[in-house]
N, C-alpha and C positions, 0 to 999 in steps of 0.2 A: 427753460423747460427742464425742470433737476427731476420730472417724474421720469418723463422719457430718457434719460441720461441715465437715473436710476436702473428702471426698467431693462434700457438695453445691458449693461453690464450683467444684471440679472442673466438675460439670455445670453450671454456673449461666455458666460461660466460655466464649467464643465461638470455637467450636470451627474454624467458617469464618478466622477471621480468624486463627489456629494453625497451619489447614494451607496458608494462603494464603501463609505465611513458610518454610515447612516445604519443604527442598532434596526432601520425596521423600514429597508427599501422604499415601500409601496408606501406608508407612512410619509415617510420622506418626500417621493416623488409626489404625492399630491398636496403634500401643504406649496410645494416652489409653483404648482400649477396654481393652485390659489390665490400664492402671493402676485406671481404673473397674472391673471386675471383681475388683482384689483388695481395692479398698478396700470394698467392699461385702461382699465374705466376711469381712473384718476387721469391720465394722461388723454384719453378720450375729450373729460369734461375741459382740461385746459384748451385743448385744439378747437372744441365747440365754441369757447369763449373767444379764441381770435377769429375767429369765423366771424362770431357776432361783432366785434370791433369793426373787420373788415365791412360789412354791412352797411354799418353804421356810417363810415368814411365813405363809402360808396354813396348811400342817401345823401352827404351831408354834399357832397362832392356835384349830383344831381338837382340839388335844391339851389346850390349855388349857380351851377350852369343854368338852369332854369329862370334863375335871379337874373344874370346877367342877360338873357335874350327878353326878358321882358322888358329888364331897362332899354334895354337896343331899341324895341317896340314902343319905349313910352318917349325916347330921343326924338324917332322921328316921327311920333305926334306930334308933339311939340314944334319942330321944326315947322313941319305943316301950316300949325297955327302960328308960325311967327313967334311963337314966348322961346327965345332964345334963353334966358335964366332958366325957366324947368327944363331946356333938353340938355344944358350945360347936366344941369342937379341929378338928371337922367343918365348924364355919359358918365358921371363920376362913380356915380355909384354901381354902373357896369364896372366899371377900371376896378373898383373894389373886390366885386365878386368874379370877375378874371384872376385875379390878384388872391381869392381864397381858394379859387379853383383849381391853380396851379399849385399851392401849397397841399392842398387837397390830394391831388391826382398824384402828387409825390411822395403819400402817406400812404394812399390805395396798393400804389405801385411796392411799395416795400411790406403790406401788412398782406398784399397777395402773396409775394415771394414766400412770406413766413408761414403764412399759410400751406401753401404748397410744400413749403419743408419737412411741415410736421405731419400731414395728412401724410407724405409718404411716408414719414417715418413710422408711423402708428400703423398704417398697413403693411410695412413691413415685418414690426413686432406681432400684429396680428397673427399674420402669417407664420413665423416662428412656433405663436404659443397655439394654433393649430398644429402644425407639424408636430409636437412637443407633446399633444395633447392626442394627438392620434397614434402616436407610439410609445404610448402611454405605458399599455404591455409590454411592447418589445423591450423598451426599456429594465423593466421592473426584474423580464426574463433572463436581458442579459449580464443583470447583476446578481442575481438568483444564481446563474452557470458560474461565473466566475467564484462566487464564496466557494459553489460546490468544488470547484477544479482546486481553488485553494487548500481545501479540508480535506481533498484527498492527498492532496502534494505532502502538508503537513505530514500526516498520517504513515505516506510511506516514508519519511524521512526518518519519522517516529521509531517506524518497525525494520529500518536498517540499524539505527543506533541499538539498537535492545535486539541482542544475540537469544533469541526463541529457540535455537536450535540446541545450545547447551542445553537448555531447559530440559528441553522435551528428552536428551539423551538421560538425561540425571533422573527423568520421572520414570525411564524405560527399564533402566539397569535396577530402580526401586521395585519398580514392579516383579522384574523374574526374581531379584533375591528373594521378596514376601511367597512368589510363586514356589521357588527353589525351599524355602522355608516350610510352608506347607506340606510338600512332598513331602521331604523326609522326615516330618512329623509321623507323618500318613506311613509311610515305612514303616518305622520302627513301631507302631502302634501294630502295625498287621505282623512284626516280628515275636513282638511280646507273646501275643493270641496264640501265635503257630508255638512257639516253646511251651505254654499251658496244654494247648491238645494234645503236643506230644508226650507230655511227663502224665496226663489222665491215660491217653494210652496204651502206654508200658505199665502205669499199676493196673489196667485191667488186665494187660497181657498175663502179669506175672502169678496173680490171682486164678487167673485159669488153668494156668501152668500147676498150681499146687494142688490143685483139685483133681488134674491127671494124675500126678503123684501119688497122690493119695489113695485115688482107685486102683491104679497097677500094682499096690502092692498089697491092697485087700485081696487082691485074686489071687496073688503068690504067697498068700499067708504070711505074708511078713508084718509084722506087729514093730513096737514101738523097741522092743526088747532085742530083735535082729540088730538090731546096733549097736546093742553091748557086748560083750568079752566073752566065748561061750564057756560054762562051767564043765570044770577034767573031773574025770569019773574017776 
């Protein structure tokens, strides 16, 4: 029986550790369902064939007991009528099928046993690729968790090796320099401005200033010529 031999190893393998390699779980888990399932119809059909054997050595086993109580039946007609040569020809031919009957019943006796071997066997595996088949999901789930538990594992192993933290100090101190940059741009731009105000300023200042000048000494009749040398009489 190399189905069921097959078949069981099939089930007897560790199905987690299949789909735990398996690029596409669910994928995975239903082709082993399917292979289970035909191996078991195949293993089916051989069990159905020793059945029918069995059957068969049963009939053949019946017909022979059947043979020999007729001959028994036609012995003691015979008898009856005194033809001692037919109930001899009668008892022999019982002896005969006593004689196939026991070879028979010792054929029955061993093709029940195998019988009975494999019937449980198949219902065993039955049973299995239900079970198998009815956690179908939990399966598919619990290897779904595990990648997930693995890819996170991964990941923070990932993010201890690789120092983020200098990073982020280097992007930090980049930043206020550009920041620091900017101001004092910004500074000296509003420094510039303030020294132009001041220097418009003071020429307006100085402009107004000569225009007082100017007037205060129209009123004191001073002219251009008060500033020259005055002439000796």
């Amino acid at each position: 029986m190399g189905v069921l031999e097959r078949l069981s190893t099939l089930i007897r393998a560790n199905i987690n550790d299949m789909l735990d390699q398996a690029e596409d779980p669910e994928i995975m888990l239903s082709q082993i369902l399917r292979d289970m399932e035909g191996e078991i119809n195949k293993a089916r059909s051989q069990v159905a064939e020793m059945m029918a054997q069995e059957r068969i050595v049963r009939d053949d086993l019946k017909a022979e007991q059947d043979k020999a109580a007729h001959m028994q039946e036609r012995a003691e007609h015979y008898v009856r009528q005194g033809n001692d040569a037919m109930a001899k020809e009668a008892l022999k031919r019982k002896a005969d099928s006593d004689t196939n009957s026991g070879v028979l019943q010792q054929q029955l006796q061993a093709q029940s046993e195998l019988v009975g071997r494999l019937r449980s066997q198949l219902d065993a595996l039955q049973t299995k690729y239900q079970d198998a088949l009815s956690n179908r999901d939990s399966l598919i789930a619990r290897v779904h968790r595990v990648k997930a538990q693995r890819q996170v594992t991964q990941t923070a192993q990932n993010l201890d090796v690789t120092d983020y933290g200098s990073e982020l100090s280097r992007m930090e101190r980049r930043v206020r320099m550009d920041e620091a940059r900017v101001g004092a741009q910004t500074e000296l731009n509003d420094d510039a401005s303030d020294d132009l105000s001041s220097s418009f300023d003071d020429a307006e200042r100085n402009t107004s200033l000569d225009a007082d000048l100017a007037a205060l000494k129209a009123r004191m009749g001073v002219g251009e010529s008060a500033s020259e040398t005055p002439r000796q009489q």
